[in-house]
C-alpha positions in Angstrom: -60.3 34.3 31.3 -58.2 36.0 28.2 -57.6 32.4 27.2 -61.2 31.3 27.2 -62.4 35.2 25.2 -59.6 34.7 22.7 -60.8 30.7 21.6 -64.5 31.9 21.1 -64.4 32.3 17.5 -64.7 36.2 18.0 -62.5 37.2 20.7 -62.6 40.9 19.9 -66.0 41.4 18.6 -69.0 42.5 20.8 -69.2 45.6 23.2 -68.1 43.3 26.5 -65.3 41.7 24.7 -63.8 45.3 23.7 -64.5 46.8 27.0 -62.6 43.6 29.2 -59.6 44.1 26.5 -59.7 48.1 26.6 -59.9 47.8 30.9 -57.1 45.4 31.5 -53.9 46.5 32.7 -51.9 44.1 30.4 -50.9 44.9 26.6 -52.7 42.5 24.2 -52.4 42.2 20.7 -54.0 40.1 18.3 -52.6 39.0 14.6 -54.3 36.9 11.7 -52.8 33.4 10.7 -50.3 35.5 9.0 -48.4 37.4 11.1 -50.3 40.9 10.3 -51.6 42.9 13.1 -55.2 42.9 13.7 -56.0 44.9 17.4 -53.9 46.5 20.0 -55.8 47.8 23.1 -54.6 51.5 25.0 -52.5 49.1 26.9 -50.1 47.8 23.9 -50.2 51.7 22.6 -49.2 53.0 25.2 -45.9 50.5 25.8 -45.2 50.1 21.6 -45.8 53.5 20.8 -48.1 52.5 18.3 -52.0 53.2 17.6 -54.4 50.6 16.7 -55.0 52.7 13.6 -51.5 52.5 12.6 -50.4 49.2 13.6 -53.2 47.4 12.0 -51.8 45.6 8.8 -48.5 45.7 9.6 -46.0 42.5 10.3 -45.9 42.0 14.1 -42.1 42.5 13.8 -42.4 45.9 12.9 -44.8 46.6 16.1 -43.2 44.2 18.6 -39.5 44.6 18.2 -38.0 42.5 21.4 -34.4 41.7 21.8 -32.3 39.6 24.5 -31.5 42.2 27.5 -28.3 40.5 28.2 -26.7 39.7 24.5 -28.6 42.4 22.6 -29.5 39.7 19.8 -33.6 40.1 18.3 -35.6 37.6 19.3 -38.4 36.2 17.0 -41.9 36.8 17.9 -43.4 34.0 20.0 -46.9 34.2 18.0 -45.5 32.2 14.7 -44.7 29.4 17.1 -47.8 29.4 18.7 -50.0 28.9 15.7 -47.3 26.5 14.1 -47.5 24.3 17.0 -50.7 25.2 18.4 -49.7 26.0 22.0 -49.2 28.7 24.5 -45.7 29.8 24.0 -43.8 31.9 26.5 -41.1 34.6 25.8 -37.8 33.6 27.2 -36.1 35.8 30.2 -34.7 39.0 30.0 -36.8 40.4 27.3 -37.0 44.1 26.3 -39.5 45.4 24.3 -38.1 48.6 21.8 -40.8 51.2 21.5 -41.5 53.1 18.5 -39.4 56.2 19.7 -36.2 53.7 20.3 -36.8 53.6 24.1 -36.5 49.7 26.2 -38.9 48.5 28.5 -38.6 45.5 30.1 -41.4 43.0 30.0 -42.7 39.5 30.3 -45.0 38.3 27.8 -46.5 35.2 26.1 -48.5 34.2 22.7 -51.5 31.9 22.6 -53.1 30.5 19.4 -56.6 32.3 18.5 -59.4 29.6 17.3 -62.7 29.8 15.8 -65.8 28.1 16.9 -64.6 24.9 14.3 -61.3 24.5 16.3 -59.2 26.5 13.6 -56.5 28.3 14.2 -57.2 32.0 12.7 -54.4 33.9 14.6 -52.5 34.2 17.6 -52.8 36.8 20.9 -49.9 38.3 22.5 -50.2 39.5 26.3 -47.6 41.2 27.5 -46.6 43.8 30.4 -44.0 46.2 31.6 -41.9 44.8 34.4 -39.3 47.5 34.9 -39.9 47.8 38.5 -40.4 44.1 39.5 -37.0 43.6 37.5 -35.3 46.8 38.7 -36.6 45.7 42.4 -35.1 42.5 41.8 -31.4 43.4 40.7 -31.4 45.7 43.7 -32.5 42.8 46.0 -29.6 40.8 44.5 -27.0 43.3 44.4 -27.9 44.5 47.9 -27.3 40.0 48.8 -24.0 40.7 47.6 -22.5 44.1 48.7 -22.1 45.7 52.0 -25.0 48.5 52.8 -22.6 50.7 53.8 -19.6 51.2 51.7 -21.4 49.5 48.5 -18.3 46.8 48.3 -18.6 43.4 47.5 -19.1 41.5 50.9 -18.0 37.9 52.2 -21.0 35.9 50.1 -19.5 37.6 46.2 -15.6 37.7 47.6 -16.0 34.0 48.4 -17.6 33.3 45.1 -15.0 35.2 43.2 -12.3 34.1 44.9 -13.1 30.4 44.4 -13.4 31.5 40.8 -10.1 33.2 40.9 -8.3 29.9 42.0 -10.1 27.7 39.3 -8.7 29.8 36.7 -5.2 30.5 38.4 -5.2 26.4 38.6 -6.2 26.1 35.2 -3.4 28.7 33.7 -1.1 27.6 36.6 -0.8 31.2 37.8 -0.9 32.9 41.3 -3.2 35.1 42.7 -3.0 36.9 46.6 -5.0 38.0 49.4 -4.8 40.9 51.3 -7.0 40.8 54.5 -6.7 44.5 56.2 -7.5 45.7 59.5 -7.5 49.1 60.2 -5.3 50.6 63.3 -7.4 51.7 66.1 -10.4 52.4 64.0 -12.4 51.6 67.4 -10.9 54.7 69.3 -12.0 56.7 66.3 -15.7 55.1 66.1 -16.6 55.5 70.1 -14.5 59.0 70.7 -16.0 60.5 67.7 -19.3 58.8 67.4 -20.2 56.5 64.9 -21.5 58.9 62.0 -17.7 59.9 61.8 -17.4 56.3 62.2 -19.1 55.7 59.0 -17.9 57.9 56.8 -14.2 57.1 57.9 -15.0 53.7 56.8 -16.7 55.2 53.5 -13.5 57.2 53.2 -11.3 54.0 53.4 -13.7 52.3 50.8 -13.4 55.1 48.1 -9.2 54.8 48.8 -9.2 50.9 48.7 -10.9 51.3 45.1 -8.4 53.7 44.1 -5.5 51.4 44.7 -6.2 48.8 43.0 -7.1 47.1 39.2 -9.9 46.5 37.3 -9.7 43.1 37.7 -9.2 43.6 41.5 -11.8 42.9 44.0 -11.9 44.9 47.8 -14.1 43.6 49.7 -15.2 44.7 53.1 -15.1 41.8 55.6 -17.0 43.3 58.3 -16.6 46.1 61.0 -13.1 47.7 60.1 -12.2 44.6 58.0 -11.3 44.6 54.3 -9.9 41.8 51.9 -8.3 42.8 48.7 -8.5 39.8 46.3 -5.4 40.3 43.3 -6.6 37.5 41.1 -3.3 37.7 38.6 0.2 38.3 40.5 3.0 37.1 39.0 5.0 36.9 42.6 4.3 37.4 46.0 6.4 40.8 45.2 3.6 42.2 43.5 1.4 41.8 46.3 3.7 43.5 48.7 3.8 46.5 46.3 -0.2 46.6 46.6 0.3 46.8 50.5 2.3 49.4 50.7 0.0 51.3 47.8 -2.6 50.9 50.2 -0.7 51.9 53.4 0.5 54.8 52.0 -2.9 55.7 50.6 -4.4 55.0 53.9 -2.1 57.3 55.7 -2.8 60.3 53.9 -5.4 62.6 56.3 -8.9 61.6 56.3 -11.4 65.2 56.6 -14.5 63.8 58.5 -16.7 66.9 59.1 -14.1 68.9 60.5 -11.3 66.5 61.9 -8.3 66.0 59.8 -8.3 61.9 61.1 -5.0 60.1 61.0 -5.1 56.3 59.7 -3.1 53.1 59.4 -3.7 50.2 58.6 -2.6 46.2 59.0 -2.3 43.9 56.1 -2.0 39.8 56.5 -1.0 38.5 52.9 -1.6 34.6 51.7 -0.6 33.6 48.4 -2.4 30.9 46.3 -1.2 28.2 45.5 1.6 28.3 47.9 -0.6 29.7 51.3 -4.2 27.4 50.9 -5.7 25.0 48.0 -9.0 26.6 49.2 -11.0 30.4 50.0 -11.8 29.7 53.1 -7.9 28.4 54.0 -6.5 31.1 52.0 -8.6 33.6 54.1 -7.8 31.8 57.2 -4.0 32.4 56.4 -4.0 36.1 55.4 -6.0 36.9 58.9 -3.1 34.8 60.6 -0.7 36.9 58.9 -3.0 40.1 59.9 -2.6 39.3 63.4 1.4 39.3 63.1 1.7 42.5 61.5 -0.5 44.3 64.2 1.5 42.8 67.0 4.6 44.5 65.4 2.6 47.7 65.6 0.6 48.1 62.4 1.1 50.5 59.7 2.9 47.1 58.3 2.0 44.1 56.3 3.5 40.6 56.6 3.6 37.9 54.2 1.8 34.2 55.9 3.9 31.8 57.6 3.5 27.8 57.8 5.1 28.7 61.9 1.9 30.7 62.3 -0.6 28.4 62.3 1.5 27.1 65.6 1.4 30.6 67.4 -2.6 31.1 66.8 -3.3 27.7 68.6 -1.1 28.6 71.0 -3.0 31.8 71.4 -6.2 30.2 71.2 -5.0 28.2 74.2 -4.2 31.0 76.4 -7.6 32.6 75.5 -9.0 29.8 76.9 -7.1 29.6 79.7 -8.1 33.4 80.5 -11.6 32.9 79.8 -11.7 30.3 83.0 -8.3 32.5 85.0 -11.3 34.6 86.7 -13.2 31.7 88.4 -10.7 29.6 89.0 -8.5 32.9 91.0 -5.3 32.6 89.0 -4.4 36.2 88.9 -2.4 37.7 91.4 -1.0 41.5 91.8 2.7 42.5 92.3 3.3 46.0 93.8 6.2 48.4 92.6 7.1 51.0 95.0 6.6 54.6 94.1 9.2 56.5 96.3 10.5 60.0 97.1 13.8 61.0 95.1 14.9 63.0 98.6 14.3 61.0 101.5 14.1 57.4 99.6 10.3 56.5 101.4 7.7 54.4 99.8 4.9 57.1 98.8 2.9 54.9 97.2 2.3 51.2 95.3 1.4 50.3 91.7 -0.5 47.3 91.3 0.7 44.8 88.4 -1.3 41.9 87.2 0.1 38.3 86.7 -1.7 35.5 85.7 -0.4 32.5 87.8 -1.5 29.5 85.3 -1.8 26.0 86.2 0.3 24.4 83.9 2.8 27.0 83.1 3.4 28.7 85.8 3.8 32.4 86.1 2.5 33.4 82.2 4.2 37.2 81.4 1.9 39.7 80.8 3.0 40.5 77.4 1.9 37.1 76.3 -1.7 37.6 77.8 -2.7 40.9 78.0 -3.0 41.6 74.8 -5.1 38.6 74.4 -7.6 39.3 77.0 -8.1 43.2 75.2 -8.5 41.8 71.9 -10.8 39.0 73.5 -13.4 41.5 75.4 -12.0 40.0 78.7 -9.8 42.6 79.6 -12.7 45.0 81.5 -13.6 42.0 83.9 -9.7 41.4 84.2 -9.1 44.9 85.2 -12.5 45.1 87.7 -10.8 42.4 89.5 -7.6 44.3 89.8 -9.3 47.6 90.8 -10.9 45.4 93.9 -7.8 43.4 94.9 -5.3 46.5 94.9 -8.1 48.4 97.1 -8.4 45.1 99.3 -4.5 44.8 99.8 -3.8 48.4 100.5 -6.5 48.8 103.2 -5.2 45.5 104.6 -1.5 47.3 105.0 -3.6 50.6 106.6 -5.1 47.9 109.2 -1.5 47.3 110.2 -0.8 49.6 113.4 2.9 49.4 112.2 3.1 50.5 108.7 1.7 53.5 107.6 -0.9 54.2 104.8 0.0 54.7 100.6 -1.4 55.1 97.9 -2.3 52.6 95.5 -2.4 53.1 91.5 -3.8 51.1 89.2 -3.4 51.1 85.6 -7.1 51.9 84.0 -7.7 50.6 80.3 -9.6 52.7 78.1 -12.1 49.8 77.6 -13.1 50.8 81.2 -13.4 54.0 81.0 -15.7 53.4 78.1 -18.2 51.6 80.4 -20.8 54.0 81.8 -20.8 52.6 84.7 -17.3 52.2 85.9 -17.7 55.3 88.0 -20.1 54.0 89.6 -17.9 50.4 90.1 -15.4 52.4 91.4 -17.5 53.8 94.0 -19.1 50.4 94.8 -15.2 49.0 95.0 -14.1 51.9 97.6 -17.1 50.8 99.6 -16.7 47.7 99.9 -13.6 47.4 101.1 -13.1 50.2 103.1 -10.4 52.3 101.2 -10.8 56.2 101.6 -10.8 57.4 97.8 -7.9 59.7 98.7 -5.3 56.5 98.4 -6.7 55.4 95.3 -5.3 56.4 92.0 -6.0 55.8 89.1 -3.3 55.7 86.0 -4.7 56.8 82.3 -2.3 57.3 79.2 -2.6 60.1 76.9 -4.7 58.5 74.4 -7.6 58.8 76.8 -6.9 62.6 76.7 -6.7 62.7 73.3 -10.2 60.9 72.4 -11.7 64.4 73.6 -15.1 62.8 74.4 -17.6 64.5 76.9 -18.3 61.3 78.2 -14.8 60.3 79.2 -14.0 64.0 80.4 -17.8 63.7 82.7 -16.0 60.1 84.2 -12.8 61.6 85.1 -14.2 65.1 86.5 -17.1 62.5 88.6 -14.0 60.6 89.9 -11.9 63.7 90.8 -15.2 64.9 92.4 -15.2 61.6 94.7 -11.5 62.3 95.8 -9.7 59.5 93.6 -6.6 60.9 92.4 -5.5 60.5 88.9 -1.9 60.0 87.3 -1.2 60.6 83.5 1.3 57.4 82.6 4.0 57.1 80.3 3.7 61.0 79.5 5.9 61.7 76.5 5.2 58.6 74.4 1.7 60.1 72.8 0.5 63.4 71.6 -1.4 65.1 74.7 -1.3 69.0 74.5 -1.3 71.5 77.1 -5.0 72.2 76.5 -5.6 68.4 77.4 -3.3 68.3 80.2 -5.4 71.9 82.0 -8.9 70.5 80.7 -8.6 67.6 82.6 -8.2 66.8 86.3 -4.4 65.1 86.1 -3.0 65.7 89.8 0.1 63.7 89.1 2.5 62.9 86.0 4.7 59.5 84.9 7.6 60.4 82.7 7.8 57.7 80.9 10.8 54.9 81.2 12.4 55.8 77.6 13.6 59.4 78.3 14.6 58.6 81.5 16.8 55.8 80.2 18.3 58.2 77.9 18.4 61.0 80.4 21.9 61.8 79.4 21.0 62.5 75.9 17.5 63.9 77.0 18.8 66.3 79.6 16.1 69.2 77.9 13.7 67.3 77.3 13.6 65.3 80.7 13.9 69.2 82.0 10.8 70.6 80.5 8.6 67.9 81.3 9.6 68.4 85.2 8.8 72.3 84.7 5.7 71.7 82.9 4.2 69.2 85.3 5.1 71.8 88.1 4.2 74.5 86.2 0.4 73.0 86.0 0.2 72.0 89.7 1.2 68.3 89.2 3.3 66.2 91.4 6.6 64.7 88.9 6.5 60.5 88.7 10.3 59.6 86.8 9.4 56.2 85.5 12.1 53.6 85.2 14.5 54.7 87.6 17.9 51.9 87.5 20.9 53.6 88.1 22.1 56.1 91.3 23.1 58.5 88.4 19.7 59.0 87.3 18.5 59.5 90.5 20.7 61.9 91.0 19.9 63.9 87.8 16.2 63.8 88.4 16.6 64.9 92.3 18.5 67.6 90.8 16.2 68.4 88.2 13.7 69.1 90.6 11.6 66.0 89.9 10.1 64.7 93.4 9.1 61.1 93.0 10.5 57.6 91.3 9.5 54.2 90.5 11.8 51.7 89.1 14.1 48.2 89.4 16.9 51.0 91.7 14.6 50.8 94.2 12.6 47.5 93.8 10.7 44.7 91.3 7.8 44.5 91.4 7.1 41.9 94.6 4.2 40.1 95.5 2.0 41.5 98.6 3.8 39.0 101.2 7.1 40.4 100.2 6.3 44.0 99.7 4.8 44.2 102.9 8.0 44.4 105.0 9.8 47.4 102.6 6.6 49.8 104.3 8.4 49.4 107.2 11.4 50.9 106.4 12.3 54.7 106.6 14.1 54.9 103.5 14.4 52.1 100.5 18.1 51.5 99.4 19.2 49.7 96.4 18.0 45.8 96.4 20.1 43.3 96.1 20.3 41.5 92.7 18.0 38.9 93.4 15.1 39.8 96.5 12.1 38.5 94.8 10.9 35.9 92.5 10.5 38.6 89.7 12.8 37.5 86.3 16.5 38.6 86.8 16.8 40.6 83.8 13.5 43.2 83.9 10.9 41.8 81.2 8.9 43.9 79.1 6.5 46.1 79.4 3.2 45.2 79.6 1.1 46.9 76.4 -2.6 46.6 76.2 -3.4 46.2 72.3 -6.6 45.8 70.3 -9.8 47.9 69.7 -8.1 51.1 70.1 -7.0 51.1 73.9 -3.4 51.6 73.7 -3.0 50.8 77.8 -0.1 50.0 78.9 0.3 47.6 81.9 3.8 47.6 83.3 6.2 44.6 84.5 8.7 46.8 85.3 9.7 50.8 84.8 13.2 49.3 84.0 13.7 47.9 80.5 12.4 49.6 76.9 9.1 47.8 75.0 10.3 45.6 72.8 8.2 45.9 69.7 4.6 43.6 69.7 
């Protein structure tokens, strides 16, 4: 329409004309053949700062002042062009308009020859208007594409796209550059004891620390849930990055104050050089999350550098989590039962349940190699539901037996379970099912269930104590459980863990007050770990009531455990009475999404590190 008014030989004159041009949201101006200002409607006042009065006569530079938003260089008004070649003539990208007063407004605009009723070009029309919100909506459309909502970092799309820039230039200037992909130590524990808000704001926390360890040039990046990658574009050796990881770690460590809780962080770190770790991003990535998953199985609060004999142990990993993922259905797990005995008369009391997986190919797989797998791998609840049945099965099949008399059974409960809102309710379901009286069953927790101090996981325990399942505290000593946590919740019985009682000579205190505390509160005393006749003897004289450990037996599968129920009193075994290892393996430890749980294969040898 503004095309058709302007090439009417009057485009301005008549009372329509002036009202359509006063009305339209769009700034218009008009010059003459020479550049000189001839009209400005309220519009193209109100965005130059200019009044029609003013403006008129002047050069259209003076008026409409535009330079390039991006290199800050003036542009030169679009209208000369459109009369010199008699076309519409758009203004490039990016423009900003500078108002009389020195203020910058965005805009879009373009310039139009103006002819008369001959065909002669008289002039030239500018329409422009003010796009600072389209444009202003537009960069944060793009930078919200780009960066993670929550902590405002980069995210995988611009990491991958600077980091594939990074190794074009570090090829070109034959240079090195690292990445550091994190993980944070059981951030998960945190995020479902403490809710998510605190959640958040510990990972907000972690962001704002990140960015304070690093360079300018530097990129952190988070990857996703409690992931970050650190990208060190210019590293002169793999030295450098290790002094960036343990920046960050000790950074990291310092308390976190979330609304009240002082929270206590580490961290993992898997590190891949270029070009010696990956030609590629997505290989060099790939690498520094092998490396990641190293340096948590040695405990975290580490870093490790990527190996080329890593890529070997992740397919071998990847195998057993296939393997486990098919283990259920196909009935390749079996239990193994520990005695639990008393120090003074030597008679079974009870039986732990352990969990091996029995696997096709290779046999009888340790725990150590697969239960980490199945926690990390989400398969570790249905894993542990199976357990909970077939220990309750088992131990009502022994009370069926007119000739032995009835135990209790424990079973080692994950905190991934306790999580689920409806385990109380499985656990009722299991008892029913087959037959068990909740008196024999109990359940074994460690400390870091006490210490996640959620009403949730304090309303599951009270429901179960409430049902008549007993519950044990395991490996007590190894975490930080208080005395408030040990009286708020319903703990009948208490595992000193294997360690002290392996050093019981050197621990003689220690080992001591544990005993009296667990009496003092009502509890009944478990010594984990038991191998020697002198540390039986110590604990009996201590006071402490029951044992478990390789003195009295391995764990032995239900066939040959059955038999020991019959005797009156357990002496030591012989060397070799089951088809448990010689030598006692390690301990089974339950890693990955903050459940700490530790399995046992024995209460006999220390935990090697994972």
């Amino acid at each position: 329409m503004l095309e058709r008014a302007v090439n009417d030989g009057a485009p301005f004159e008549g009372e329509r004309g002036q009202v359509t041009l006063d009305s339209i949201g769009d700034a218009v101006m008009s010059t003459d053949v020479t550049g000189k200002i001839t009209y400005l409607n309220p519009a193209a006042e109100r965005m130059t700062g200019w009044s029609r009065e003013l403006a008129a006569g002047h050069p259209l530079e003076d008026v409409y002042r535009i330079i390039d938003g991006t290199t800050r260089e003036a542009l030169h008004s679009p209208t000369a062009l459109a009369i010199q070649e008699d076309r519409t003539v758009a203004l490039t990208p990016n423009c900003v308009l500078i108002r009389r007063d020195g203020a910058e407004v965005p805009i879009e605009d373009s310039a139009a020859p103006v002819r008369d009723h001959r065909g002669y070009v008289t002039g030239a029309v500018v329409v422009f208007r003010d796009v600072s919100t389209t444009r202003a909506l537009a960069l944060r459309m793009a930078h919200q594409a780009q960066h993670d909502v929550l902590t405002d970092l980069p995210n995988r799309l611009l990491l991958n796209d600077r980091l594939t820039q990074a190794m074009a230039l570090a090829r070109r200037h034959k240079s090195k550059l690292a990445v550091l992909f994190l993980d944070l130590d059981r951030f998960k524990h945190i995020n479902d004891s403490l809710g998510h808000d605190i959640g958040d704001r510990l990972l907000q926390a972690v962001a704002h620390r990140l960015l304070g360890c690093v360079r300018g040039s530097d990129t952190v990046s988070r990857h996703g849930g409690d992931e970050f990658i650190v990208l060190l574009p210019q590293v002169r050796r793999a030295r450098d990055a290790a002094v960036s990881a343990e920046k960050i770690l000790v950074a990291l460590g310092a308390p976190h104050r979330i609304k009240q809780h002082d929270l206590h962080l580490t961290a993992s770190m898997g590190i891949a050089t270029y070009p010696a770790d990956g030609a590629d991003a997505e290989t060099l990535t790939k690498h520094a999350d092998l490396a990641l998953l190293h340096a948590k199985e040695r405990g975290g609060n580490s870093y490790r550098f990527f190996k080329a004999g890593m890529n070997a142990r992740a397919i071998e990993r990847q195998f057993l989590e296939h393997g486990l993922r098919r283990a259920l259905a196909r009935n390749e797990f079996v239990l193994h039962f520990q005695p639990q005995v008393s120090l003074k008369t030597g008679a079974i009391i009870a039986a732990e349940a352990l969990v091996r997986w029995r696997h096709p190919q290779r046999g009888l797989v340790p725990p150590e190699q697969f239960v980490p797998i199945a926690e990390d791998c989400g398969l570790i609840v249905p894993i542990g539901r199976w357990v909970l049945h077939e220990a309750c099965r088992q131990a009502r099949v022994w009370q069926q037996d007119p000739n032995l008399r009835p135990i209790r059974i424990a079973v080692n409960i994950s905190t991934a379970q306790l999580r689920d809102r409806d385990f109380v309710a499985a656990v009722r379901d299991t008892l029913t099912t087959t037959g068990l009286a909740p008196r024999y069953l109990e359940l074994e927790l460690t400390e870091s269930v006490l210490m996640q101090d959620s009403r949730s996981m304090t309303a599951q325990l009270q429901a179960l104590k409430r049902m008549g399942v007993q519950l044990a505290l395991d490996d007590f000593g190894t975490g930080y459980a208080s005395l408030t946590c040990l009286k708020r919740f319903p703990i009948g019985r208490l595992k000193i863990d294997h360690s002290f009682v392996r050093d019981c000579a050197y621990d003689v205190g220690l080992v001591r007050a544990m005993i009296s505390m667990g009496t003092s509160l009502g509890m009944r005393v478990v010594a984990e770990g038991i191998e020697t006749r002198q540390q039986r003897a110590f604990l009996q004289q201590e006071g402490c009531p029951e044992g478990q450990g390789y003195y009295f037996s391995r764990p032995l599968p239900a066939e040959e455990f059955s038999p020991l129920l019959g005797c009156h009193a357990l002496r030591p075994p012989s060397p070799r009475r089951s088809s448990e290892p010689a030598s006692p393996p390690r301990r089974e430890r339950l890693r990955g999404n903050g459940a700490s749980r530790l399995r046992k294969q024995s209460s006999g040898k220390p935990t090697a590190p994972d």
